[in-house]
C-alpha positions in Angstrom: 82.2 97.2 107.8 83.1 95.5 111.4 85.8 92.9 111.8 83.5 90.5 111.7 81.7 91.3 108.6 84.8 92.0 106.8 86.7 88.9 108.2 84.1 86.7 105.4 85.7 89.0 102.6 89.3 89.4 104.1 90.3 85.5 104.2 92.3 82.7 102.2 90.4 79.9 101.3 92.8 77.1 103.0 92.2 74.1 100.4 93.1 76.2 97.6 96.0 77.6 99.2 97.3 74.2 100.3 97.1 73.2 96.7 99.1 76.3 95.1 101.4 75.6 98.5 101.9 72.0 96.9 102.8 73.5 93.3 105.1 75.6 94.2 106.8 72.6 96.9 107.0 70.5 94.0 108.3 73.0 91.7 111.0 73.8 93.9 112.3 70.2 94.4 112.0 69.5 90.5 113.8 72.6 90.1 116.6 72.0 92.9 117.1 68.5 92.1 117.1 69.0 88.4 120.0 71.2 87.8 121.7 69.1 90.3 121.4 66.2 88.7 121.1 66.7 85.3 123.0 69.7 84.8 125.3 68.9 87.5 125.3 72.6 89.2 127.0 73.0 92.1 125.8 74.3 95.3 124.5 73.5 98.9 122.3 71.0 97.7 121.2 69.0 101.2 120.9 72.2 103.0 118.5 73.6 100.0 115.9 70.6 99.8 116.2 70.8 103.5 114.7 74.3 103.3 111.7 73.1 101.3 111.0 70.3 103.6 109.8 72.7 105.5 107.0 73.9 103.2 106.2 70.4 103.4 105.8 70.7 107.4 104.0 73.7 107.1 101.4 71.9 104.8 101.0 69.6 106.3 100.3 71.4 109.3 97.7 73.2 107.4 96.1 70.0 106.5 95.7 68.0 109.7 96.0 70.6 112.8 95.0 73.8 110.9 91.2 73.2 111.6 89.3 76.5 109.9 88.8 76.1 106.0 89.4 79.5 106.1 92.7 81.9 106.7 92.2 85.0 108.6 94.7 88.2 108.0 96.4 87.1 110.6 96.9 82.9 109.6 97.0 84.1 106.6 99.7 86.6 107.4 101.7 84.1 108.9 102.1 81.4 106.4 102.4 84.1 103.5 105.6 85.3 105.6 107.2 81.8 106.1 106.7 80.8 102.1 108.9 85.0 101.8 111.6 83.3 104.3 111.5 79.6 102.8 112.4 81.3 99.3 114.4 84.0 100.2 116.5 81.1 102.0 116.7 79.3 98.6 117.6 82.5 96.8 120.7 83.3 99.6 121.8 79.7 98.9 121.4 80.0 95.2 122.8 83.3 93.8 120.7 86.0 95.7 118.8 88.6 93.6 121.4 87.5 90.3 119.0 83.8 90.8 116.6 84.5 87.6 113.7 82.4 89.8 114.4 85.4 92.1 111.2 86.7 90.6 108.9 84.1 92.5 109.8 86.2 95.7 106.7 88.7 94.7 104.1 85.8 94.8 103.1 85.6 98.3 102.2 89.1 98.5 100.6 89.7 95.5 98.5 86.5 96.2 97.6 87.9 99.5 96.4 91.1 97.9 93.7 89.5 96.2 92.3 88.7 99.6 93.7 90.2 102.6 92.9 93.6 104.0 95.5 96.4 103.2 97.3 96.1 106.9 98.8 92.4 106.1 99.4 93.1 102.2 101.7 96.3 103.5 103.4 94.2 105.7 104.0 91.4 103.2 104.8 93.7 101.1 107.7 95.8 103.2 108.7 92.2 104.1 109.4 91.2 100.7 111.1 94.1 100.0 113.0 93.7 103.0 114.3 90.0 101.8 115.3 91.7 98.2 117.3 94.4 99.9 119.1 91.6 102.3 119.4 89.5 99.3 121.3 91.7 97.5 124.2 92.6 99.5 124.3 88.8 101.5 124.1 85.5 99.5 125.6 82.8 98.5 127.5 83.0 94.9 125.7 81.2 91.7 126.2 77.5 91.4 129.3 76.1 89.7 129.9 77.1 86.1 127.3 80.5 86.6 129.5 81.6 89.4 132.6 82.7 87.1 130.8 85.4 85.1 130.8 88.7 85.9 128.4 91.3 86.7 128.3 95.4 85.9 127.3 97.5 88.9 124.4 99.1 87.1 123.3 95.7 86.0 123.3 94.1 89.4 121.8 97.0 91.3 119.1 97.2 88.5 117.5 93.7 89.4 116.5 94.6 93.4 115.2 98.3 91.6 113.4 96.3 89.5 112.0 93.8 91.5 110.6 96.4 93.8 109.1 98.1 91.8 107.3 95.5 90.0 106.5 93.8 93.7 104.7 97.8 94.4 103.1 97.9 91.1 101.2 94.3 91.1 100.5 94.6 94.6 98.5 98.0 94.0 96.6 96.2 90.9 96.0 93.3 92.9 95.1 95.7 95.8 92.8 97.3 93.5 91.1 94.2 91.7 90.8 92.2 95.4 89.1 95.1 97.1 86.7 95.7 94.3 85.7 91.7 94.0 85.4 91.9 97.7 83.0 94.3 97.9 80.9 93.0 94.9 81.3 89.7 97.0 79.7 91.2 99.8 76.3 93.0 97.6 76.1 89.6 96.0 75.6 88.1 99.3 73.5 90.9 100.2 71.0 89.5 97.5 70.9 86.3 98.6 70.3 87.3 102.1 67.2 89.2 100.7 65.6 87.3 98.3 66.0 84.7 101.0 64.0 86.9 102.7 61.6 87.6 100.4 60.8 84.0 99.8 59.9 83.9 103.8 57.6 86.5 103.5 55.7 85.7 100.2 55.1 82.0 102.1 53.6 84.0 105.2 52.0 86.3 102.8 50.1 83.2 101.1 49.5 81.7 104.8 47.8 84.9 106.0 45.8 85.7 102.9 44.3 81.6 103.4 44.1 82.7 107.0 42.2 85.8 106.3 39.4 83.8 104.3 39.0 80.9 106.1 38.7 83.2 109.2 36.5 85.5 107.0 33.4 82.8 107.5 33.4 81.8 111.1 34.0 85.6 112.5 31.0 86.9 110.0 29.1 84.3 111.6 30.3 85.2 115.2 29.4 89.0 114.3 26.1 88.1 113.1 24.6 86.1 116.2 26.8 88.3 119.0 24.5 91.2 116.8 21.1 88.8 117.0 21.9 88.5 120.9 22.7 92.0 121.2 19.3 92.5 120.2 17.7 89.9 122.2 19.4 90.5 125.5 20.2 94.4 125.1 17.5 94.9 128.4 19.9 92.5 130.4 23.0 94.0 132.5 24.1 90.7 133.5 25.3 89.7 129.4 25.1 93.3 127.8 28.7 93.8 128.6 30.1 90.5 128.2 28.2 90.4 124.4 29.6 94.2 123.4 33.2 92.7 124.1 32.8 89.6 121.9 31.1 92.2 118.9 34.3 94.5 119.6 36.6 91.9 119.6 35.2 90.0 116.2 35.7 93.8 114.3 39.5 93.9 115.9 40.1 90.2 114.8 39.1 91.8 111.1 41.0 94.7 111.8 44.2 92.5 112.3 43.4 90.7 109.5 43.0 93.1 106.8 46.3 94.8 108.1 48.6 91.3 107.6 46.9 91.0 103.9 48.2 94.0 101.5 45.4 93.2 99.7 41.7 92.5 101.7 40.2 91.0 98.7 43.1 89.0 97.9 42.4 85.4 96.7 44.4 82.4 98.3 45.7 81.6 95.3 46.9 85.4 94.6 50.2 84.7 94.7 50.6 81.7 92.4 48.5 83.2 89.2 49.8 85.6 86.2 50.2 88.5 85.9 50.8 91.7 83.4 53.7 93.8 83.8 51.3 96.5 84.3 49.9 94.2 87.6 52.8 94.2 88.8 54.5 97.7 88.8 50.3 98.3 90.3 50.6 95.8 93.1 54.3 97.7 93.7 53.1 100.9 93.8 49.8 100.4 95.9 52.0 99.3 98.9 54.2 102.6 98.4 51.0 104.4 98.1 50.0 103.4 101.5 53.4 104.6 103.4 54.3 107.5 101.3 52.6 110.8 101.5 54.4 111.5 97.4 51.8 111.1 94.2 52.5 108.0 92.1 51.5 108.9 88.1 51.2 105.0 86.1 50.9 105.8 82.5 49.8 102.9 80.6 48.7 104.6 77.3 51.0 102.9 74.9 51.2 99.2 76.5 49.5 97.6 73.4 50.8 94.6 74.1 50.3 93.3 77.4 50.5 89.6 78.6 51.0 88.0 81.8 53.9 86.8 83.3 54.7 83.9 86.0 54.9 85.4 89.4 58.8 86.1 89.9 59.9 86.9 93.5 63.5 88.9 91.9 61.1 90.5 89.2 59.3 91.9 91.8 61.7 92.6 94.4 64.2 94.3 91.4 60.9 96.4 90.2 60.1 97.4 94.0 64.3 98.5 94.4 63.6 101.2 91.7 60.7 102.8 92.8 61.5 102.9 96.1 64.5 105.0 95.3 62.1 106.9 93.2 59.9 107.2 96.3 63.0 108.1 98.6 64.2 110.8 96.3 61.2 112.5 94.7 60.5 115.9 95.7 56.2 115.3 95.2 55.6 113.1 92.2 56.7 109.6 90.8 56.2 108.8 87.2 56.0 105.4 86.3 55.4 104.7 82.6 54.8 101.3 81.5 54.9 100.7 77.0 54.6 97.5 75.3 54.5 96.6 71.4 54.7 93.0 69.6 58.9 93.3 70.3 59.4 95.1 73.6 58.0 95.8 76.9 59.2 98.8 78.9 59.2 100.4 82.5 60.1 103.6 82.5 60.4 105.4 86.1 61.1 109.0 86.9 61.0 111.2 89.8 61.2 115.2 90.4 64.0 114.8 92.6 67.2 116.5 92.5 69.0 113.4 90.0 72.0 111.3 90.1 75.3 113.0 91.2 77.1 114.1 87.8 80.2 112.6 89.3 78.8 109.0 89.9 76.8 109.2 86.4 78.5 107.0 85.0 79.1 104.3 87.9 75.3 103.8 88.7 74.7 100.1 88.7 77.7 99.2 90.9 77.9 98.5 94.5 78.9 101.4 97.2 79.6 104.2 95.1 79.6 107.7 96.7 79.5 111.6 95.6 82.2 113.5 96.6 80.3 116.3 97.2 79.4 116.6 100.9 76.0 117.5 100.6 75.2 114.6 98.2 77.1 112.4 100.3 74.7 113.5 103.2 71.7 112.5 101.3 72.4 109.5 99.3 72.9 106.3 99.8 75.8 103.6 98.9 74.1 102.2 95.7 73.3 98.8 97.3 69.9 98.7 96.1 70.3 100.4 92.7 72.7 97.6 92.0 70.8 94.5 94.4 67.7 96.0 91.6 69.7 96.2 88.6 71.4 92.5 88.9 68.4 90.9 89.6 66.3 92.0 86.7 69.5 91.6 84.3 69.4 88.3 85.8 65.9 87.6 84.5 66.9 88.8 80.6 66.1 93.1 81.1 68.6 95.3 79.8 68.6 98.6 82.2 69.9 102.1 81.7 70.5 105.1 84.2 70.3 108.7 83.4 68.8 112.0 84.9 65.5 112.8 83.3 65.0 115.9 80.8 61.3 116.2 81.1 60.6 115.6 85.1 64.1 116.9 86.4 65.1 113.9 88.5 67.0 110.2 87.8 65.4 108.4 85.3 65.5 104.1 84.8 64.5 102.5 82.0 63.8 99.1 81.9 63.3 96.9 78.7 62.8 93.0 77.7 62.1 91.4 74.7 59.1 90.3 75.2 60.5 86.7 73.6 62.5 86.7 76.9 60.0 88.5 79.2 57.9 85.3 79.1 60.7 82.8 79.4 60.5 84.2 83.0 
């Protein structure tokens, strides 16, 4: 992924970050002015609310000159680090690491984790850790009547210790958690982008197939009396010529046409009518059968059941994922099995290919997976479609499963709906 692919994925969204910005502001000046006032502690109290004015600057900053709705690594990087230094200012003031709210120093980073690349969360990260080790030997004692207790060594040196090592421990969960939602972002948007496209080209594909037969009239007529003239005026040099172009040209303008239709006896209504599941894993596999030099094997024998189903752009579009990584993977031979009863309706697809990886087994359905065998790695793909497939048809009620098939030798998909929710579709 480029920078700017992954600068979509890698970003703070600024209105909800102004928001938790305005929490924590608020929270702070409750908190300061609170055990002032009410619990009459004593410390630098104008120099601390002076420290959280400027959260309030920098928010409001954010709000009226900070023009992009979202926070690049870097933005993002730089406000992150002034909410560390605003708090780790309030901490010096208050106590140091011995200030139980000494804990909110970890926030900023692990925040950033769940959305910055790895670069800016180390850096927040050695930052913060940074502030704890600063704030442990420099700070301000704990207000007036905390201040006159005293503190074992273990005990004091045990708060930092443990504050870093929670600060490493959420950060490489949230590391974890961010990355992964990141990626599964990115597929998801991936799906969008081509069903959108789909969309565009089942439109054209229902504007060509009306183009194809109201052409289909006028050019049999052109054919016919270009032939008739042929005839008539085959003794004359002058038009022989000019009347074999036309003829030549009428038979390329069909030519064209019948290419830009999948289907040459396709109806203009084609793509609004029903169809059966077994129409549609046909219609599918015809349009492999014409690029692919591999033998497709339908097996219909137990579909008992069969009933049509509304034309579904992600039905198809999931279907068409699956056995084109059938197609891609088979050594010769494609199996597609199609079985129906008054309950279910299943698609069964299997190829004579070498399988899924054993090591990725049990990750199929998720987004850029990879073997770590180099030779697999070599000849597989990132699992985009498998899971682009398997989210769309789960979206329209199918329940899927993944395996390597004992009978044919390859991967194996099954694919099954109630047939209660098939025609919901």
């Amino acid at each position: 992924m480029d920078f700017e692919q992954s600068s979509k994925y890698y970003s703070l969204n600024k209105l909800i970050y102004i928001n938790l910005r305005w929490i924590a502001i608020i929270g702070q000046f409750l908190t300061i002015n609170s055990v002032k006032f009410i619990f009459n502690f004593e410390f630098n109290f104008l120099l601390s609310n002076l420290v959280i004015s400027l959260g309030v600057l920098t928010n409001l900053y954010l709000i009226y000159f900070f023009k992009n709705n979202l926070l690049n690594s870097k933005a993002a990087l730089v406000f992150l680090t002034i909410d560390i230094i605003q708090l780790a200012f309030l901490l010096f003031l208050t106590g140091g690491v011995l200030n139980p709210f000494s804990v909110f120093l970890l926030i900023p980073s692990v925040f950033g984790s769940l959305r910055l690349d790895i670069k800016t969360n180390l850096t927040l990260v050695g930052f913060t850790i940074f502030c704890i080790i600063i704030l442990t030997f420099y700070y301000q004692e704990l207000p007036y009547p905390l201040n006159k207790y005293e503190y074992n060594d273990y005990y004091f040196y045990a708060i930092p210790t443990a504050l870093i090592i929670a600060l490493i421990f959420l950060n490489y969960f949230a590391l974890i958690f961010g990355k992964e939602s990141n990626l599964r972002k990115e597929a998801l948007d991936k799906i969008q982008e081509v069903i959108a496209k789909e969309h565009e080209l089942v439109s054209l594909g229902g504007q060509v197939a009306a183009a194809a037969h109201s052409l289909g009239t006028p050019l049999s007529t052109i054919k016919i009396i270009s032939q008739d003239l042929l005839k008539e005026l085959k003794n004359s040099k002058e038009f022989k010529k000019d009347i074999e172009l036309l003829a030549s040209q009428v038979n390329r303008c069909n030519d064209i046409l019948k290419k830009l239709t999948l289907n040459p006896t396709i109806d203009d209504e084609f793509l609004d009518k029903d169809l059966s599941l077994y129409d549609y894993v046909n219609e599918i596999t015809k349009s492999f059968e014409e690029i692919s030099d591999k033998k497709f094997i339908l097996i219909d024998k137990q579909n008992t059941n069969s009933f049509n189903l509304k034309k579904s752009i992600e039905l198809v579009y999931g279907i068409r994922n699956f056995i084109g990584n059938a197609n891609k993977f088979a050594e010769k031979k494609i199996f597609i099995t199609i079985k129906s009863d008054s309950e279910i309706s299943e698609i069964i697809i299997e190829d004579d290919g070498p399988g899924f990886p054993k090591d990725i087994l049990n990750k199929i359905g998720e987004p850029y997976i990879r073997s770590l065998k180099k030779k697999e790695i070599s000849e597989t793909g990132l699992g985009l479609g498998i899971f682009i497939g398997k989210t769309l048809l789960e979206k329209n009620f199918a329940k899927l499963s993944c395996r390597n098939s004992e009978t044919r030798g390859g991967a194996e998909i099954n694919i099954i709906w109630k047939n209660k929710d098939l025609a919901r579709i």
